[in-house]
N, C-alpha and C positions, 0 to 999 in steps of 0.2 A: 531581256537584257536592256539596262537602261547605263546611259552616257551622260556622264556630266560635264555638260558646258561650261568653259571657262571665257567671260568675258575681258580683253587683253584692252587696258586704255590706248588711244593713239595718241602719240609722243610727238613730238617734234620731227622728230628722225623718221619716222613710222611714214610720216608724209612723206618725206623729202625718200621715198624709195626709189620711186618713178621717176624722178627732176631727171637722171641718164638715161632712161629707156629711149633708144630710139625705134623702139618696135611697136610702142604703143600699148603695151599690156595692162594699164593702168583699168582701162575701160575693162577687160576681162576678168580682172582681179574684182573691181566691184561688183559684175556679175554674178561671180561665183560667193563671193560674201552674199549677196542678194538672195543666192539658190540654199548655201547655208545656215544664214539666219533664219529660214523659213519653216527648215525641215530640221527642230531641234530635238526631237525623237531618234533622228539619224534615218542616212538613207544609202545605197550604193549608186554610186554613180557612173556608167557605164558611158565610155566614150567610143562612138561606131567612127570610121571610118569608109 
């Protein structure tokens, strides 16, 4: 099974998501872009606790 990536431009607005966050998830968000752009075959992602 194969997945087609849709590359989404960043806007203006697209920035301006995080300008409220005061939790700071700006850095996690890139992260996870970082883990997804990688793995463009696709992958699951398990989160342990």
């Amino acid at each position: 099974m194969t997945l087609k990536s849709i590359k989404l431009p960043l806007t203006e607005e697209s920035q301006l998501t995080f300008r409220e966050c005061k939790l700071d998830r700006k850095q996690y968000a890139e992260i996870l872009e970082t883990i997804i752009s990688n793995h463009v075959d696709g992958f699951v992602f398990i989160e342990f606790h």
